[in-house]
DRENPA-3360 file (N, C-alpha, C; in nm, 2 decimals, always signed):
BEGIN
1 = XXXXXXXX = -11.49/+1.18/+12.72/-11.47/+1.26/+12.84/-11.33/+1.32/+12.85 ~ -11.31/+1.48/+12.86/-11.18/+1.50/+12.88/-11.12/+1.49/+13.02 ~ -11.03/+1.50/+13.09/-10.98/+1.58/+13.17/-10.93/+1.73/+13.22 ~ -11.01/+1.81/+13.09/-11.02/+1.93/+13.15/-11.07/+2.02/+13.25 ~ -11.11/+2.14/+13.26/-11.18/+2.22/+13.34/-11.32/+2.17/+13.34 ~ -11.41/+2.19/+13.43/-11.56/+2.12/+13.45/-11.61/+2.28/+13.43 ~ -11.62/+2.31/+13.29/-11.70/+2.39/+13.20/-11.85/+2.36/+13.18 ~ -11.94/+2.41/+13.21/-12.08/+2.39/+13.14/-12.08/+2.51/+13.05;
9 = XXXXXXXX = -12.09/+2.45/+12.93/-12.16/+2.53/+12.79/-12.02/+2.56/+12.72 ~ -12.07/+2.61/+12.63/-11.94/+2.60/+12.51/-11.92/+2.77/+12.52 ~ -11.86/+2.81/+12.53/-11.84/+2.96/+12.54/-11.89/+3.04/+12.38 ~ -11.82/+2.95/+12.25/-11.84/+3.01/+12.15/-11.98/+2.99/+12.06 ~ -12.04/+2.86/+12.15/-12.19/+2.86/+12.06/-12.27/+2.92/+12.18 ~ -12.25/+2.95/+12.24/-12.34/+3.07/+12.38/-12.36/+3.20/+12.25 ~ -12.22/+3.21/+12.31/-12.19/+3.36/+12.22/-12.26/+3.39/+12.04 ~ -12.27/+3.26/+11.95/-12.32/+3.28/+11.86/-12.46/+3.30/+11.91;
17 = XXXXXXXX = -12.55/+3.24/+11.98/-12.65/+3.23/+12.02/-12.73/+3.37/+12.09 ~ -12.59/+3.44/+12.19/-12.66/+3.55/+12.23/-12.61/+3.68/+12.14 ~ -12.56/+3.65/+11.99/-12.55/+3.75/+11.93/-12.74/+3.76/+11.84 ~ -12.74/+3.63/+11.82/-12.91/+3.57/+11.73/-12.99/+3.64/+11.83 ~ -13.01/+3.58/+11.98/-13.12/+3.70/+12.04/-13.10/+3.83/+12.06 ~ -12.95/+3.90/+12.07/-12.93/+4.03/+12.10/-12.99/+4.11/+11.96 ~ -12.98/+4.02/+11.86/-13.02/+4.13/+11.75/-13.14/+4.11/+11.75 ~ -13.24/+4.01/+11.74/-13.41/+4.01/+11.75/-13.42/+4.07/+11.87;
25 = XXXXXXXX = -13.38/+4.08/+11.96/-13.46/+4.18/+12.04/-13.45/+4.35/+12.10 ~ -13.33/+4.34/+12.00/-13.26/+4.50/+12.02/-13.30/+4.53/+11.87 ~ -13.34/+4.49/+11.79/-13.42/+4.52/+11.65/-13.54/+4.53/+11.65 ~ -13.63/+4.46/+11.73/-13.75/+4.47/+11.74/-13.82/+4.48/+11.83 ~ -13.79/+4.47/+11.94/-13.87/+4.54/+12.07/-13.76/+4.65/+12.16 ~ -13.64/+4.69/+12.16/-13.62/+4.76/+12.26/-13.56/+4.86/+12.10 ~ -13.58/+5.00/+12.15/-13.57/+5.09/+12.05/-13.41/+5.15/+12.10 ~ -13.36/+5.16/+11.96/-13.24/+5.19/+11.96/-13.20/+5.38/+11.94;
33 = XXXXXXXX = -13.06/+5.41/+11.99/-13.02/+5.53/+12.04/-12.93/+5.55/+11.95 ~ -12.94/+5.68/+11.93/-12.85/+5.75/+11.79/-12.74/+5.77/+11.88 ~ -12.63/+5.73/+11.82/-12.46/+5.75/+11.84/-12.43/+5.82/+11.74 ~ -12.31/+5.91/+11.80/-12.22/+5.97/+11.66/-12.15/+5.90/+11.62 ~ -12.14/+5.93/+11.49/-12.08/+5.86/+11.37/-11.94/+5.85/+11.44 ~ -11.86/+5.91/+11.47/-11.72/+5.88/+11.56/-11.70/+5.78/+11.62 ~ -11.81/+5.78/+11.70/-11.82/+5.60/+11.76/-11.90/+5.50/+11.69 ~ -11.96/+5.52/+11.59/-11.97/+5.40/+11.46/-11.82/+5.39/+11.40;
41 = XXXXXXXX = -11.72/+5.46/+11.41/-11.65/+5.44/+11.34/-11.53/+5.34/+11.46 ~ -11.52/+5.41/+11.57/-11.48/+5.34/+11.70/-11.55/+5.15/+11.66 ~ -11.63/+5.14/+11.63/-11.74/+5.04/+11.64/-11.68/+4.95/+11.54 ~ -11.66/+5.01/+11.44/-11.59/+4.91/+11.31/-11.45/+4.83/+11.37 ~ -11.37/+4.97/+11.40/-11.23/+4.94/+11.42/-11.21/+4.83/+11.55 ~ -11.36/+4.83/+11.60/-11.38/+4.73/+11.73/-11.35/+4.62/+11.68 ~ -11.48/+4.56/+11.57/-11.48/+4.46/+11.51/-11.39/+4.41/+11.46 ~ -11.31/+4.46/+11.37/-11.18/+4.43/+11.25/-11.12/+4.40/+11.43;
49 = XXXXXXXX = -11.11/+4.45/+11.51/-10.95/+4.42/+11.62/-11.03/+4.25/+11.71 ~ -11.16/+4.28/+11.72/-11.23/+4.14/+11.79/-11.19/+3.99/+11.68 ~ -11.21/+4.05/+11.58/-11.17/+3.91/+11.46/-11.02/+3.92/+11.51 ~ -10.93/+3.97/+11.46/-10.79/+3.98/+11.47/-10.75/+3.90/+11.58 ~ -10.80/+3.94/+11.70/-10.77/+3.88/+11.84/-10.82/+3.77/+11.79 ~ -10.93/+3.72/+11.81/-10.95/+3.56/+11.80/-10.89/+3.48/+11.70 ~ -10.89/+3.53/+11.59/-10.79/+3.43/+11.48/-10.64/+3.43/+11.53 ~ -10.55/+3.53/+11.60/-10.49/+3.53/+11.68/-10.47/+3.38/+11.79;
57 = XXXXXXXX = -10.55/+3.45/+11.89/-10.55/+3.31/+11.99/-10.57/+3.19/+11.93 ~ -10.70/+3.18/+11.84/-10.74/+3.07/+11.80/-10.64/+2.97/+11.69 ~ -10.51/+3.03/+11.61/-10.45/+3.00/+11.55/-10.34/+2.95/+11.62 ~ -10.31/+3.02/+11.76/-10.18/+2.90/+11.84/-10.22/+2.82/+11.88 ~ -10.37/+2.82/+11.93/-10.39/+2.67/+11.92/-10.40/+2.54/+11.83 ~ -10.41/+2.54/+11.74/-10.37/+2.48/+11.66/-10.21/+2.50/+11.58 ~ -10.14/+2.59/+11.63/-9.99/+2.55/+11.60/-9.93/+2.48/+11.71 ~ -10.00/+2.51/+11.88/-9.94/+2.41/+11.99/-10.01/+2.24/+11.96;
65 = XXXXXXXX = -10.12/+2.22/+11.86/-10.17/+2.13/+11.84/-10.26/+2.11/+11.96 ~ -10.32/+2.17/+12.02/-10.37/+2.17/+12.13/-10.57/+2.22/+12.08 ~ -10.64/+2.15/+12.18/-10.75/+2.16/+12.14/-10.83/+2.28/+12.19 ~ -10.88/+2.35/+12.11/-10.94/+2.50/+12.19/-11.07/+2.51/+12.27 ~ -11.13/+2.41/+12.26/-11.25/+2.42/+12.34/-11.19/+2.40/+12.49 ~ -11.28/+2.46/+12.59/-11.22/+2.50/+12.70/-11.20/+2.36/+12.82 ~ -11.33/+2.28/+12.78/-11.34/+2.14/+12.86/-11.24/+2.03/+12.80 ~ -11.16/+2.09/+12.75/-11.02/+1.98/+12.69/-10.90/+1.99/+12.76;
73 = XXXXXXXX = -10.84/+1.87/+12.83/-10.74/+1.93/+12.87/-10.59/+1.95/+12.77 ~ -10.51/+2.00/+12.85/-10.39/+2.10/+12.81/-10.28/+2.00/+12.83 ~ -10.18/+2.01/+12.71/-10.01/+1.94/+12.73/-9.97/+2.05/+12.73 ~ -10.01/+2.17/+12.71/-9.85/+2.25/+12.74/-9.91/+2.41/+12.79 ~ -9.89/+2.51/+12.82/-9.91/+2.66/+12.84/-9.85/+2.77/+12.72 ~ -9.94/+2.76/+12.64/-9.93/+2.89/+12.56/-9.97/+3.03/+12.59 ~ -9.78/+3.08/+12.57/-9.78/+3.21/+12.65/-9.69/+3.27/+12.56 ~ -9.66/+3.29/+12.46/-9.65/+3.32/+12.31/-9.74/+3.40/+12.22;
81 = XXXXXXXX = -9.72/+3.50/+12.13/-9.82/+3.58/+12.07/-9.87/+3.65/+12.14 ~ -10.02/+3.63/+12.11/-10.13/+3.74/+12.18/-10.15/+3.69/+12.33 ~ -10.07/+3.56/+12.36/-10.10/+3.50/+12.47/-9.98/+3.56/+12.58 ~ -9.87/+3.67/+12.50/-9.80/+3.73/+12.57/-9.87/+3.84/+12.63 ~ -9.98/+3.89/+12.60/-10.03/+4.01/+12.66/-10.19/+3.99/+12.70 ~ -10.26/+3.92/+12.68/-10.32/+3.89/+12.78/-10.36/+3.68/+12.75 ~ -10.44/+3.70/+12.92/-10.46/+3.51/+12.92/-10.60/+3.48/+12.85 ~ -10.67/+3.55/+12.79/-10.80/+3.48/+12.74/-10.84/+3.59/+12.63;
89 = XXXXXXXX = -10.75/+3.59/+12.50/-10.77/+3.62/+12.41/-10.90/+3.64/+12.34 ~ -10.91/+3.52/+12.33/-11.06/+3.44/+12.22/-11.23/+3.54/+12.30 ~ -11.19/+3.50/+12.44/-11.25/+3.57/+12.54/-11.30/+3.68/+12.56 ~ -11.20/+3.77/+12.51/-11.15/+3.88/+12.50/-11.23/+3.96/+12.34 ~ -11.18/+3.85/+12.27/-11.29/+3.88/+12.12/-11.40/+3.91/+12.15 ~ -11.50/+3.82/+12.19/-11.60/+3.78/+12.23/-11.69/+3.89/+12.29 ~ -11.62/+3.94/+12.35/-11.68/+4.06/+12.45/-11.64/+4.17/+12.38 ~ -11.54/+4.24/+12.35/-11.50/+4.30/+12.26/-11.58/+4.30/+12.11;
97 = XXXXXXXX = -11.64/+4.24/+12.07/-11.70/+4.21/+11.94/-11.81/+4.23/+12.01 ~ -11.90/+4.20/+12.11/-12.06/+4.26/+12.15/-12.04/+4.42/+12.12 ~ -11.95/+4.44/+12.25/-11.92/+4.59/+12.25/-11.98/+4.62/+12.11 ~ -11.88/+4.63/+11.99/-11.86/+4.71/+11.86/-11.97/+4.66/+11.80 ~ -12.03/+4.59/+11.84/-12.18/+4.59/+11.75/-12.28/+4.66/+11.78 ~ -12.21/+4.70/+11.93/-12.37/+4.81/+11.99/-12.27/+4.94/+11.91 ~ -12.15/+5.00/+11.94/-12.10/+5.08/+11.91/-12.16/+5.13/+11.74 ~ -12.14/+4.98/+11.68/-12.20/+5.04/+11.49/-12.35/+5.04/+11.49;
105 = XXXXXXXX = -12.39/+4.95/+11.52/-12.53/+4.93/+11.57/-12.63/+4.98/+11.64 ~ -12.59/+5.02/+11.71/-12.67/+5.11/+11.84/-12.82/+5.07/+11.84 ~ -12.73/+4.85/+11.90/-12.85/+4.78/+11.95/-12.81/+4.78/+12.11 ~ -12.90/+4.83/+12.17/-12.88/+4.83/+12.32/-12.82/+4.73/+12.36 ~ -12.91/+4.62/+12.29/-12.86/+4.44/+12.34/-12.73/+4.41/+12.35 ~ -12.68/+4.46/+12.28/-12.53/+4.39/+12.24/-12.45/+4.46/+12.32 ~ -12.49/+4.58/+12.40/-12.44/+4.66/+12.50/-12.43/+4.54/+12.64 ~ -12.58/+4.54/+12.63/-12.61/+4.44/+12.80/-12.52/+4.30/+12.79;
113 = XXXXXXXX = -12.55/+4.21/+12.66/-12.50/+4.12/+12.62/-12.38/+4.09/+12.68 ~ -12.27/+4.22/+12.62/-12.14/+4.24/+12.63/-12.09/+4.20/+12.80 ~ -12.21/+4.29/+12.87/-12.15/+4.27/+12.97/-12.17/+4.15/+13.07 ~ -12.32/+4.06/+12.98/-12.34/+3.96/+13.08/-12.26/+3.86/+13.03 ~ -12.21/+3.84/+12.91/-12.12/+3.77/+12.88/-11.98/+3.77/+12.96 ~ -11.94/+3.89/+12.95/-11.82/+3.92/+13.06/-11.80/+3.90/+13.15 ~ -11.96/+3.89/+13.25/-11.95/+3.87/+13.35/-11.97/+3.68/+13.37 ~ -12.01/+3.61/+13.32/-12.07/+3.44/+13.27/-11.90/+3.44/+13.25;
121 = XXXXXXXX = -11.86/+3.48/+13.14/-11.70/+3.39/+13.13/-11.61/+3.46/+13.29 ~ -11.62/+3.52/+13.30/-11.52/+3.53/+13.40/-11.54/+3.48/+13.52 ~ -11.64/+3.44/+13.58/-11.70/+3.37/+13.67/-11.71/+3.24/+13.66 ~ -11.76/+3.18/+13.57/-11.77/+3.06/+13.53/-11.65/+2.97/+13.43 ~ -11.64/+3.04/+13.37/-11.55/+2.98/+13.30/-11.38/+3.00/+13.30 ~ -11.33/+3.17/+13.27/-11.22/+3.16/+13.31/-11.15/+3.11/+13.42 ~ -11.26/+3.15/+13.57/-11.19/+3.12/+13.69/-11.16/+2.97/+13.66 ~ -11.26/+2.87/+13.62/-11.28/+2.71/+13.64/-11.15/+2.74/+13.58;
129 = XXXXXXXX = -11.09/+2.74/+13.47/-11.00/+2.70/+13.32/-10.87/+2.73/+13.44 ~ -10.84/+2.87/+13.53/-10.74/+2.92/+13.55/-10.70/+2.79/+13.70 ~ -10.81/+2.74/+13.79/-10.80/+2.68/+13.85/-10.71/+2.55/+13.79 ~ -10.77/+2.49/+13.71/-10.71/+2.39/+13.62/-10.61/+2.41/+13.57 ~ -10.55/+2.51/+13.50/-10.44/+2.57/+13.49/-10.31/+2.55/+13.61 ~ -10.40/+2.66/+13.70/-10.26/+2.67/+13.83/-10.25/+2.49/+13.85 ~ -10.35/+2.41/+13.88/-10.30/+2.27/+13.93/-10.22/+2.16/+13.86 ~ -10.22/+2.17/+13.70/-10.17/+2.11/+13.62/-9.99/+2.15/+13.61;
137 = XXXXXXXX = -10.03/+2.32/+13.56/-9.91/+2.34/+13.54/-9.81/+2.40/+13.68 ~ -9.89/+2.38/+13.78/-9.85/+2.48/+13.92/-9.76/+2.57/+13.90 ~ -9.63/+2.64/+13.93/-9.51/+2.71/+13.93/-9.52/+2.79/+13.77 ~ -9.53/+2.71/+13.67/-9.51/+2.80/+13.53/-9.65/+2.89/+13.54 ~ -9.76/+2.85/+13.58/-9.84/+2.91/+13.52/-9.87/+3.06/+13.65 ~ -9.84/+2.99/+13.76/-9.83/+3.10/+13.86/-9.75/+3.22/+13.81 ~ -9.64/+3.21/+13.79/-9.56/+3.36/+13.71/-9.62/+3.37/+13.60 ~ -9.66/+3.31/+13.49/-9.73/+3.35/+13.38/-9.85/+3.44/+13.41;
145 = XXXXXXXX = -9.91/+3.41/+13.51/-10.03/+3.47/+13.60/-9.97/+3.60/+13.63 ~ -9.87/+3.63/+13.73/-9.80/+3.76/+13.78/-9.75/+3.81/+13.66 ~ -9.69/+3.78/+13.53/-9.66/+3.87/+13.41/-9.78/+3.86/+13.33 ~ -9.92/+3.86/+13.29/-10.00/+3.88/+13.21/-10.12/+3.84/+13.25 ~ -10.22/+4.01/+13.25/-10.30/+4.03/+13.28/-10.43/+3.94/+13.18 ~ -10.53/+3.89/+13.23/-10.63/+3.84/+13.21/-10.71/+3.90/+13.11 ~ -10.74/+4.04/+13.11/-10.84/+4.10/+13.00/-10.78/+4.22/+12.97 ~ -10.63/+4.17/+12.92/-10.52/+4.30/+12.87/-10.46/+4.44/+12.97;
153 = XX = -10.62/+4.51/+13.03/-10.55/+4.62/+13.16/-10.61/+4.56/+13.27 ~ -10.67/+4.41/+13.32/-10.70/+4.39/+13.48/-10.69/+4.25/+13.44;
% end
């Protein structure tokens, strides 16, 4: 049992999960829409930046030694790296990586996906995590809050 945020579901095996249905059902029953190549190419440079970010975030947590699943709690506030410019990196992948798969892909799913996922972590999970956050760390993490935005421009 941790002490962390009261998370239901693991954010990263959701996400593996709703990439497996996004593609059986945006492959085989809902028919897909021709994009220009310009935004297939948008679509790649999505992907290469979705990995980057998450090995990014995912890598200072294991240099603060700190556990990355979200229901774990926290000894310290990482606000360092990519955690200088926004607070939910990995997050941030996540949704950003649906995107660029509809972008190369032009599977609708991964379109809708993108956004119900965006909307599930930010509701559910970031807010719980940030809750937890402000109480633990109170005062640091409040100005950390006022200098860096949550999903890079909001």
């Amino acid at each position: 049992m941790s002490n962390g945020p009261a998370i239901k579901g693991n954010p990263l095996k959701i996400s593996v999960g709703l990439l497996v249905l996004s593609y059986v059902v945006g492959e085989f029953i809902i028919p897909k829409y021709q994009l220009a190549y310009i935004i297939n190419l948008f679509g790649i440079l999505g992907l290469i930046g979705s990995v980057i970010i998450f090995i990014a975030g995912f890598s200072l947590f294991e240099s603060y030694k700190e556990d990355p699943r979200p229901t774990s709690s926290s000894k310290s506030l990482i606000k360092t790296g990519i955690y200088a410019y926004t607070r939910n990196p990995i997050y941030l992948s996540f949704v950003l990586f649906f995107l660029s798969m509809f972008l190369v892909f032009e599977n609708v799913m991964y379109f809708l996906t993108s956004i119900s996922l965006a909307t599930w972590l930010y509701h559910w999970v970031i807010k719980l995590e940030e809750d937890y956050l402000q109480m633990k760390f109170e005062d640091e993490y409040h100005l950390y809050k006022k200098a860096v935005k949550r999903w890079l421009f909001f």
